[in-house]
N, CA, C and O atoms as a DFTB+ gen file, in Angstrom:
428 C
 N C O
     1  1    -169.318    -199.971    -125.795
     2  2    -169.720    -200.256    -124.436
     3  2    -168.811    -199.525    -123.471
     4  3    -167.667    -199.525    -123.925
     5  1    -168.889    -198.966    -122.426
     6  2    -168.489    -198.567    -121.127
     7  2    -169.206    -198.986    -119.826
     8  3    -170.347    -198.977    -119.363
     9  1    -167.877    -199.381    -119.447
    10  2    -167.647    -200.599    -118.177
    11  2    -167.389    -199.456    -117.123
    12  3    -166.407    -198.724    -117.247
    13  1    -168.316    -199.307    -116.048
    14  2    -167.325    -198.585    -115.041
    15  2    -167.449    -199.414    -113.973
    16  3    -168.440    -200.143    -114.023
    17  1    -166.422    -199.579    -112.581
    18  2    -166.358    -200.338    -111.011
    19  2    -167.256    -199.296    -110.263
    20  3    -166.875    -198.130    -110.370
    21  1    -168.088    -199.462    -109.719
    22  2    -168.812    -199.007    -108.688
    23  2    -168.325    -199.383    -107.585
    24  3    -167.744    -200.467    -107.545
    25  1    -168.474    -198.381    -106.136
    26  2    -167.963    -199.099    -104.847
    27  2    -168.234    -199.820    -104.376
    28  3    -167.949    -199.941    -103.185
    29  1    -168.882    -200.635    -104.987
    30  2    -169.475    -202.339    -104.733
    31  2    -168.833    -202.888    -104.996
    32  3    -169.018    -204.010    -104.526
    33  1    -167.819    -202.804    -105.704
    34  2    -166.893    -203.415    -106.800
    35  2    -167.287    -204.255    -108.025
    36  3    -166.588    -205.033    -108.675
    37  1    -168.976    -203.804    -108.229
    38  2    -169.604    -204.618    -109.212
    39  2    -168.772    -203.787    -110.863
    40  3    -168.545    -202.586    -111.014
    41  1    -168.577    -204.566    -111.553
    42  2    -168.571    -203.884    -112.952
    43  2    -170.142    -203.734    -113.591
    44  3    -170.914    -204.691    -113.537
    45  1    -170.491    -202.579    -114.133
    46  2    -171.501    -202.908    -114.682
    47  2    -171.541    -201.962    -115.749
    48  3    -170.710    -201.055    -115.787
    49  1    -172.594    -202.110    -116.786
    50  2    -172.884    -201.795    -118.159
    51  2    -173.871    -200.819    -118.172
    52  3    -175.059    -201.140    -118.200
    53  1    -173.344    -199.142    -118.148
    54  2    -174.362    -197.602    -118.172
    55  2    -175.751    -198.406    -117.795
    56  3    -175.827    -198.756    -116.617
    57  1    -176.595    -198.659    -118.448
    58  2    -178.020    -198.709    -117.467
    59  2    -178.302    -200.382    -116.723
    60  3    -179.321    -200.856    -116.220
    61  1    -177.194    -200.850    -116.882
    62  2    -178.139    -202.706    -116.899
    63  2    -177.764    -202.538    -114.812
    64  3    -176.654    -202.344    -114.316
    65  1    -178.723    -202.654    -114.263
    66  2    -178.747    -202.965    -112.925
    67  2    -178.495    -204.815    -112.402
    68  3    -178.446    -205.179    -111.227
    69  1    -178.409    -205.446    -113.235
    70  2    -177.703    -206.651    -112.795
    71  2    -176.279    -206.706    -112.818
    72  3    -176.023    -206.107    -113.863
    73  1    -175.264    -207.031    -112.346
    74  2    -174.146    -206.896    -111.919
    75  2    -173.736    -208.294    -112.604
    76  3    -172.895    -208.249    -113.502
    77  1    -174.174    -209.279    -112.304
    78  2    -174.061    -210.971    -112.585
    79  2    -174.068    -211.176    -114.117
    80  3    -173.445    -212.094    -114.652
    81  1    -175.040    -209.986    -115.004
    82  2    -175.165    -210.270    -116.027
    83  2    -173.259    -210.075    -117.031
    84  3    -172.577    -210.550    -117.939
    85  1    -173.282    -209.201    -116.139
    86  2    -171.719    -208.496    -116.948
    87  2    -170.812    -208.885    -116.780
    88  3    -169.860    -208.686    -117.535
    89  1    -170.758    -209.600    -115.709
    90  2    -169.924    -210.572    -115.178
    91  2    -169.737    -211.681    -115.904
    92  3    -168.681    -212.055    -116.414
    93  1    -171.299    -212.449    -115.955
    94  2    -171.085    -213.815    -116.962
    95  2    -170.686    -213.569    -118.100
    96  3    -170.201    -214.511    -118.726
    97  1    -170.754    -212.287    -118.719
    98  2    -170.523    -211.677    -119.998
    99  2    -168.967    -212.168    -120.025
   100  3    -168.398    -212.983    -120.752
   101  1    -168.596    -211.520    -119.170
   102  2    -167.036    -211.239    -119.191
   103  2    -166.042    -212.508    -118.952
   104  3    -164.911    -212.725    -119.386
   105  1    -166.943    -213.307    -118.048
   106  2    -166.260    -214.973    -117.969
   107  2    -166.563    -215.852    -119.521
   108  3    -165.826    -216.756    -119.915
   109  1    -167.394    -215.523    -120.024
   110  2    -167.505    -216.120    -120.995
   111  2    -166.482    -215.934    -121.923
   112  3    -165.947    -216.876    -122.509
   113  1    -166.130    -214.546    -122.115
   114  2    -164.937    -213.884    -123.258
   115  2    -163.864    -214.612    -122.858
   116  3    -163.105    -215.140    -123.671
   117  1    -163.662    -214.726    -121.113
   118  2    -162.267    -214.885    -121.092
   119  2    -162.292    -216.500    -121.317
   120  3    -161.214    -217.088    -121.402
   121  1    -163.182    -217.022    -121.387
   122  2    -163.313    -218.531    -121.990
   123  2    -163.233    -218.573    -123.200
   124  3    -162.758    -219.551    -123.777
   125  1    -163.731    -217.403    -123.889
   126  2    -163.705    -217.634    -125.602
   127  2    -161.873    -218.138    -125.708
   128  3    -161.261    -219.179    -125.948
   129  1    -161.484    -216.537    -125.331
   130  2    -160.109    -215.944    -125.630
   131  2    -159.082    -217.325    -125.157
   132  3    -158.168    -217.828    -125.809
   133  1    -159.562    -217.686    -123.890
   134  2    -158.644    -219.306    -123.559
   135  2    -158.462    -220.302    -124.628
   136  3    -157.380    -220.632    -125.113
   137  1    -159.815    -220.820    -124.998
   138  2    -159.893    -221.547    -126.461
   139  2    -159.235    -221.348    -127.078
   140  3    -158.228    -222.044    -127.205
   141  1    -159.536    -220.036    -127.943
   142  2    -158.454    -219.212    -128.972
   143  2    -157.448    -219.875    -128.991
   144  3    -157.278    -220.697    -129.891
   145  1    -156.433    -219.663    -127.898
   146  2    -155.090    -219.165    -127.570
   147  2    -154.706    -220.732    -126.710
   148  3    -153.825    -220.698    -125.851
   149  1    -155.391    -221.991    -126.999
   150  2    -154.782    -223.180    -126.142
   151  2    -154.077    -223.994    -126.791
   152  3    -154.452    -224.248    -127.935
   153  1    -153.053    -224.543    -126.358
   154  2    -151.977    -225.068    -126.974
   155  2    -152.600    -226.027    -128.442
   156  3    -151.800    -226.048    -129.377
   157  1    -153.445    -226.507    -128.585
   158  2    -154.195    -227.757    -129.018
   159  2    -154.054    -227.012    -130.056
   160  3    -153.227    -227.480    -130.837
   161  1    -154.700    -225.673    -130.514
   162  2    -155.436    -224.885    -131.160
   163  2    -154.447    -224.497    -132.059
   164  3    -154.731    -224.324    -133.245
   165  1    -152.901    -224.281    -131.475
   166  2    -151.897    -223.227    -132.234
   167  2    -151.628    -224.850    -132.743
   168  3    -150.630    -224.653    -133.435
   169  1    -151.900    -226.398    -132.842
   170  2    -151.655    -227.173    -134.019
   171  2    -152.513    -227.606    -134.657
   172  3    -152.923    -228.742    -134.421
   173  1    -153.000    -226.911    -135.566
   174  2    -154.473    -227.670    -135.974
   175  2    -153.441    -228.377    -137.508
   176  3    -152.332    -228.226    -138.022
   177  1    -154.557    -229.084    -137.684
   178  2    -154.426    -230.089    -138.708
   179  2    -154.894    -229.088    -140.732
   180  3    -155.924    -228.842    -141.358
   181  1    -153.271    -228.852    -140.964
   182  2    -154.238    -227.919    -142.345
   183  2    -153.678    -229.192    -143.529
   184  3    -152.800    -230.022    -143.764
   185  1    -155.164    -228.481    -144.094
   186  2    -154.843    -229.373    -145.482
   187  2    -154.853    -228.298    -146.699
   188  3    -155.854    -227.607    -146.887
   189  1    -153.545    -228.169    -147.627
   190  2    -153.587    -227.470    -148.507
   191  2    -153.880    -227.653    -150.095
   192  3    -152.817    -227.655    -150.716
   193  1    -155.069    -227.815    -150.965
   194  2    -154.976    -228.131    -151.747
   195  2    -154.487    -227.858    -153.397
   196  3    -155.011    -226.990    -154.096
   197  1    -153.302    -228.840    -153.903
   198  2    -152.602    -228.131    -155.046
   199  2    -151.407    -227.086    -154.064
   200  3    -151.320    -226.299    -153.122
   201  1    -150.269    -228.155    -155.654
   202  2    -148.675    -227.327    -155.157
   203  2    -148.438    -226.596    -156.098
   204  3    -147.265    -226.749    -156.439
   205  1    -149.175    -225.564    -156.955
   206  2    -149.407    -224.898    -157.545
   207  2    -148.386    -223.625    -156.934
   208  3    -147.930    -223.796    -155.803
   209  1    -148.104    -222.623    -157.522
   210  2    -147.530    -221.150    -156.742
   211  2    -148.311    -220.642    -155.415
   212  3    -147.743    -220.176    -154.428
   213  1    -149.866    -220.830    -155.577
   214  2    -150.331    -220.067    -154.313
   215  2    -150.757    -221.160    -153.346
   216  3    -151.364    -220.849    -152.321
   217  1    -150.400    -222.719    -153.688
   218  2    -150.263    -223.506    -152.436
   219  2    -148.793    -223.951    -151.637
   220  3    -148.711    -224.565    -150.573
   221  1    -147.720    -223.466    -152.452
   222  2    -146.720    -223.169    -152.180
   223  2    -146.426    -222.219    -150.764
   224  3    -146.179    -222.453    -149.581
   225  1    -146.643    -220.779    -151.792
   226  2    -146.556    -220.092    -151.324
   227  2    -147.555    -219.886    -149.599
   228  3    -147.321    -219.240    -148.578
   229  1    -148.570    -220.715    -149.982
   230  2    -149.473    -220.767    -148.302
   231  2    -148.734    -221.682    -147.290
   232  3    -148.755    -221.470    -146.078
   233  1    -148.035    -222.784    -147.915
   234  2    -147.511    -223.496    -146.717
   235  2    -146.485    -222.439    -146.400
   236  3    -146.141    -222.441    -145.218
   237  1    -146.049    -221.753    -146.986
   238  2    -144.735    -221.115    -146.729
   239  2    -144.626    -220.481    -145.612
   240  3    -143.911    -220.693    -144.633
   241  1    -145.502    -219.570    -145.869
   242  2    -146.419    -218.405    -144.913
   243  2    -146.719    -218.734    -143.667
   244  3    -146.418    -218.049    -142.689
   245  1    -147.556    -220.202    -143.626
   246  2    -147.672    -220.944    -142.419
   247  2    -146.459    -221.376    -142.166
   248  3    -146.211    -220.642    -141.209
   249  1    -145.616    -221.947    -142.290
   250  2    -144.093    -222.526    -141.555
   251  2    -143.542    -221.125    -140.859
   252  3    -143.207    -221.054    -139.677
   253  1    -143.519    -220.383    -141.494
   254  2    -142.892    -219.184    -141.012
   255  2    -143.830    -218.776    -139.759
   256  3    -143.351    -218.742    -138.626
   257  1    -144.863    -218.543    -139.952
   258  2    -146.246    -218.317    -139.016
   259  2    -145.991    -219.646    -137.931
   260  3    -147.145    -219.943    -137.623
   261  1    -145.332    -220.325    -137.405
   262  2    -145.346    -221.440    -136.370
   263  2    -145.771    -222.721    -137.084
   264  3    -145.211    -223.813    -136.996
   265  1    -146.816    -222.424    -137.780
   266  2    -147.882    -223.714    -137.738
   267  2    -146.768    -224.939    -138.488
   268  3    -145.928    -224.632    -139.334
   269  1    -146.993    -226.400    -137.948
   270  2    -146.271    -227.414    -138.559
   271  2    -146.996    -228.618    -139.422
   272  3    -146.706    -229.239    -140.445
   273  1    -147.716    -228.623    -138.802
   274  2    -148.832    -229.531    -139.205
   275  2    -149.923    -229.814    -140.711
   276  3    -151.100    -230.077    -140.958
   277  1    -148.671    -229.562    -141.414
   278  2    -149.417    -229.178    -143.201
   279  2    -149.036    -230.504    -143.707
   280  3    -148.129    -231.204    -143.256
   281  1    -150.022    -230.854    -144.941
   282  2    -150.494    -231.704    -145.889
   283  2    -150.616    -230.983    -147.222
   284  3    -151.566    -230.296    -147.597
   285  1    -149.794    -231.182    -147.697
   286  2    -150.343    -230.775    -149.622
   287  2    -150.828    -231.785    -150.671
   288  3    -150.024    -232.591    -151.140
   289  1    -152.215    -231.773    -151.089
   290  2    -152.421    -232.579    -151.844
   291  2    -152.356    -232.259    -153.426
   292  3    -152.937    -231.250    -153.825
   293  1    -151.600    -233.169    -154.428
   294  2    -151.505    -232.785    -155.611
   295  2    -152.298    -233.851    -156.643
   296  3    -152.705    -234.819    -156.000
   297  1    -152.454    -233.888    -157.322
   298  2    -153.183    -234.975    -158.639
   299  2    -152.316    -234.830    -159.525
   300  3    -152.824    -235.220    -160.577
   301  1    -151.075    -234.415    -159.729
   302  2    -150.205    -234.487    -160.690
   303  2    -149.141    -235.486    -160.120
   304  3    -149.443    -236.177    -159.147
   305  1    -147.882    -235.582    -160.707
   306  2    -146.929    -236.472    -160.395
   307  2    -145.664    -235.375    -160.172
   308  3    -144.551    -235.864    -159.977
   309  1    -145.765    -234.308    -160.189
   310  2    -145.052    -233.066    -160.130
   311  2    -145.584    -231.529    -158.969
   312  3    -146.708    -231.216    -158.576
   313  1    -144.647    -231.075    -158.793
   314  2    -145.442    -229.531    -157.910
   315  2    -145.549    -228.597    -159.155
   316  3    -145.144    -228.962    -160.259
   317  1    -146.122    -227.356    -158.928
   318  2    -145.532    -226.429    -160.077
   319  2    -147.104    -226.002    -160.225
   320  3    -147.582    -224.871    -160.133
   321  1    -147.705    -227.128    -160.459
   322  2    -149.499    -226.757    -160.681
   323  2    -149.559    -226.512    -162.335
   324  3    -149.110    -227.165    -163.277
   325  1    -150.289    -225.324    -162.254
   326  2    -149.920    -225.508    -164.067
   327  2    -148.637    -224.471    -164.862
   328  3    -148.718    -224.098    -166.032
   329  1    -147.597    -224.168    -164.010
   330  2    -146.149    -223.380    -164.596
   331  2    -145.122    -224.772    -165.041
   332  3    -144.569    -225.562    -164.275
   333  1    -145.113    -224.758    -165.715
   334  2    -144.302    -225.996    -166.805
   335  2    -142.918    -225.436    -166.725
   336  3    -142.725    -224.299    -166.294
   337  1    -142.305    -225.931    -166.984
   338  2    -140.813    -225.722    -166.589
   339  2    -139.854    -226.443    -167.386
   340  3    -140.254    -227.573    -167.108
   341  1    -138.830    -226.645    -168.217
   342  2    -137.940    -227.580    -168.563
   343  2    -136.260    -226.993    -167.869
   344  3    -136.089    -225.777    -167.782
   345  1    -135.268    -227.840    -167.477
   346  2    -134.309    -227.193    -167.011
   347  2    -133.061    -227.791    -168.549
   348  3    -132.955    -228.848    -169.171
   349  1    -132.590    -226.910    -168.589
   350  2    -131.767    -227.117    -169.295
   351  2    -130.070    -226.415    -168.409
   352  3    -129.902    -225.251    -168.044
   353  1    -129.327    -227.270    -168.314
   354  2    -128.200    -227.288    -167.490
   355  2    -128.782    -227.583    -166.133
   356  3    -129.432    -228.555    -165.747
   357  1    -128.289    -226.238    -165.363
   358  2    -128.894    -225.600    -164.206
   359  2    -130.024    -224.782    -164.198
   360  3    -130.856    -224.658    -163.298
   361  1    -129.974    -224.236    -165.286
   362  2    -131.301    -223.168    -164.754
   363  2    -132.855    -223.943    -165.796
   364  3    -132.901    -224.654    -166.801
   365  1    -133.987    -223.290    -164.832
   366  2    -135.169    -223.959    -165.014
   367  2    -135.653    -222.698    -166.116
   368  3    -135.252    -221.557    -165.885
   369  1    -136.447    -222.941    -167.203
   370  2    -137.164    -222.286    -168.259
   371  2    -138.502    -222.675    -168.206
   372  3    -138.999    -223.755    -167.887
   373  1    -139.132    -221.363    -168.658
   374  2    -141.089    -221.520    -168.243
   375  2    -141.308    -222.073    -170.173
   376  3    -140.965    -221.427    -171.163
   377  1    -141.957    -223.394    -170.122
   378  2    -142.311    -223.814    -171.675
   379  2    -143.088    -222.829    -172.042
   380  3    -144.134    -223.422    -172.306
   381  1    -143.277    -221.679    -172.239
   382  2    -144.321    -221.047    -172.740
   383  2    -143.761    -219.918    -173.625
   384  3    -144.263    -219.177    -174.469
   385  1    -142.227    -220.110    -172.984
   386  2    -141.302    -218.764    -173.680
   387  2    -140.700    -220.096    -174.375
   388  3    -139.673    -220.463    -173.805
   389  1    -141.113    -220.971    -175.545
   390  2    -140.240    -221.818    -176.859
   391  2    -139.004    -220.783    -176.867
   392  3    -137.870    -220.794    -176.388
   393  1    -139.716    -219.940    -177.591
   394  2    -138.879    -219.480    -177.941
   395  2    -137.331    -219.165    -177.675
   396  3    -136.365    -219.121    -178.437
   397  1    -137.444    -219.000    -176.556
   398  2    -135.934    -218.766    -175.744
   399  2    -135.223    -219.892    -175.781
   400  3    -134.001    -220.028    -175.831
   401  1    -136.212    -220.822    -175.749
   402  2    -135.376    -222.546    -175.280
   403  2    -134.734    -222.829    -176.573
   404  3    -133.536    -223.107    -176.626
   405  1    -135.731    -222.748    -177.965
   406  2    -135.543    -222.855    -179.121
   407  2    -133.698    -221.855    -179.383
   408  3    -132.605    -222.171    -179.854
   409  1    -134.202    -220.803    -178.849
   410  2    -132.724    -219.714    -179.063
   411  2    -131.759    -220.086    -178.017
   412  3    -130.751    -219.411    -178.229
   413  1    -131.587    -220.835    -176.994
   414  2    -130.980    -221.354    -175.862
   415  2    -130.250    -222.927    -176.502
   416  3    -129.102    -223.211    -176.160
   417  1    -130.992    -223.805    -177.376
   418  2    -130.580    -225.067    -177.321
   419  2    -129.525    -224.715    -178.759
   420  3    -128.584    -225.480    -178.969
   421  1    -129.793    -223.395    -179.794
   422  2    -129.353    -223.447    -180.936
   423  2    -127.752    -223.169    -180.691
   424  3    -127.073    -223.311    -181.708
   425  1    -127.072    -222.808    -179.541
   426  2    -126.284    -222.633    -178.969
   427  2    -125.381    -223.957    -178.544
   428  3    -124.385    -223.822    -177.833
């Protein structure tokens, strides 16, 4: 689209001879864009489901991103989702590598 001011000071749109039309056009956007951008809007209510790695990782993203207003729902009694974990000392081990734990505990 190209907008030019005529010395009417109408804005208008290459052939449209209503002036009012481009206008309401343009009040409307700047109503969209208000919405968008209104305080209400930058807190919406998120719900993330599963604390799995990539619901983790989404609240994360959002905290950093402003947003505060997060909920994680899990059905387990643990986060992790399905990465299993046992810690032995300090450090945490993925159950899927036995093996290591098996070569870790023979120690």
């Amino acid at each position: 689209f190209y907008y030019k001011i005529k010395r009417g000071g109408y804005i208008n749109h290459s052939n449209n001879k209503n002036p009012h039309s481009v206008t309401m056009k343009l009040l409307i956007l700047i109503c969209l864009i208000n919405c968008v951008f209104s305080s209400e809007e930058m807190f919406p209510r998120i719900l993330i489901i599963g604390s799995g790695p990539s619901g983790i990782a989404t609240a994360s993203k959002l905290l950093q991103n402003g947003f505060r207003n997060l909920t994680i729902l899990e059905a387990e009694n643990r986060i992790g989702g399905r990465v299993h974990s046992i810690k032995i000392g300090k450090i945490f081990y993925l159950k899927k590598y036995k093996f290591i734990i098996v070569f870790l505990i023979s120690f």
